[in-house]
C-alpha positions in Angstrom: 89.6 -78.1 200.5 86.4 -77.5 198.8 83.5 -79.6 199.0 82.9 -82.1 195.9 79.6 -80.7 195.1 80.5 -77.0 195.5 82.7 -75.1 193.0 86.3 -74.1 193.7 86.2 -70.3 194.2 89.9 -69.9 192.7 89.1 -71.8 189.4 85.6 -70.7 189.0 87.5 -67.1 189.4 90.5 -67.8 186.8 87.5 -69.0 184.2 85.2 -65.7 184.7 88.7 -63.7 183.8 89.2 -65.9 181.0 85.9 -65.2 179.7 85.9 -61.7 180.1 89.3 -61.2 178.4 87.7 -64.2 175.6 84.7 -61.4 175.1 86.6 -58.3 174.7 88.8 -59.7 172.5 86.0 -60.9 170.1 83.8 -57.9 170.5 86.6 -55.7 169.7 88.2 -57.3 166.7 90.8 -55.4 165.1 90.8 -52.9 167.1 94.2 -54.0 169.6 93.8 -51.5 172.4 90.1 -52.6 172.9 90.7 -56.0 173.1 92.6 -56.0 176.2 92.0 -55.1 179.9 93.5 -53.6 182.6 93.1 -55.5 185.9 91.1 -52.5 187.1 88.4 -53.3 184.2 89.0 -56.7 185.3 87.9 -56.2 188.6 85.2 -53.7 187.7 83.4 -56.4 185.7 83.8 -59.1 188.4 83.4 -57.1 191.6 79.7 -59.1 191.7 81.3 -62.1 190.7 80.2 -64.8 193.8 83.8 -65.7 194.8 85.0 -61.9 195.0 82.3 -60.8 196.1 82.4 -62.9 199.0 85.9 -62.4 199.4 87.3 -65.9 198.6 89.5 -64.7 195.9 90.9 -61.8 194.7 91.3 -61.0 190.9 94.5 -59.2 191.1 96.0 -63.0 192.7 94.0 -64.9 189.6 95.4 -63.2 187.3 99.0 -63.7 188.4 98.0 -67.4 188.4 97.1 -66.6 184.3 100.3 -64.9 183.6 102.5 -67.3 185.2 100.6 -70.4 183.5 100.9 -68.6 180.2 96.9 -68.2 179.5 97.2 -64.5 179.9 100.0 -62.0 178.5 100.4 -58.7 179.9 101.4 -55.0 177.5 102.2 -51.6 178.2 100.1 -49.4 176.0 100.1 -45.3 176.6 96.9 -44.7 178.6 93.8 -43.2 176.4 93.8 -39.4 176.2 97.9 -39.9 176.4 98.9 -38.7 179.4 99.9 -40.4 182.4 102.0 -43.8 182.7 101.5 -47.0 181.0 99.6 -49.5 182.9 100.1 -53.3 181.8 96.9 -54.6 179.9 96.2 -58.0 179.7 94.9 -60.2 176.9 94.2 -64.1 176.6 96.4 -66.2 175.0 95.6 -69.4 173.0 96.5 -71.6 175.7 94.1 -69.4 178.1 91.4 -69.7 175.4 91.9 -73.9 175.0 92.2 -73.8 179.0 88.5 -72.1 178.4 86.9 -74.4 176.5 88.2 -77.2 178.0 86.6 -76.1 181.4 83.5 -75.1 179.5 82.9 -78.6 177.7 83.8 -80.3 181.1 80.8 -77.8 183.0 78.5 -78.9 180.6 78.7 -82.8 180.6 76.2 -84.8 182.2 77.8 -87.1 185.5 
């Protein structure tokens, strides 16, 4: 069990994917392919992240957690340049994204 006045590592992880998938999505709007990830982007932008980077999670096991709690949906889409095989992408859901700021409004609120 975590201490009270030290963040859980899993849920601290599961929110950074969240708002990485949250960004791309907005950045690239319209554009479908962009807006989605591949869990190797995924852990590309969160290899610094504290709780990977000190090994306490691992993104690939967060994620899972996402899919199965329906705040992240997985595709197949053809790999760029075409060649190759498909490799699931992942994108947040609307339940991911009210999971999101849900945890956000909580973070910010004064004990």
């Amino acid at each position: 069990m975590v201490p009270p006045d030290r963040p859980d590592p899993m849920r601290a992880t599961l929110i950074a994917i969240l708002q990485q998938l949250n960004r791309y999505e907005s950045l690239h709007e319209g554009r479908e392919r962009e807006q989605s990830l591949e869990l190797a982007d995924l852990e590309r932008l969160l290899h610094r992240f504290w709780a990977v980077d000190q090994g306490a999670t691992n993104v690939g096991h967060a994620l899972g957690l996402l899919l199965r709690n329906g705040m992240v949906r997985a595709h197949s889409a053809p790999p760029s340049g075409g060649h190759g095989r498909a490799l699931p992408r992942y994108r947040i859901t609307a339940e991911g994204k009210q999971f999101l700021v849900d945890a956000v409004a909580r973070a910010e609120r004064i004990p």
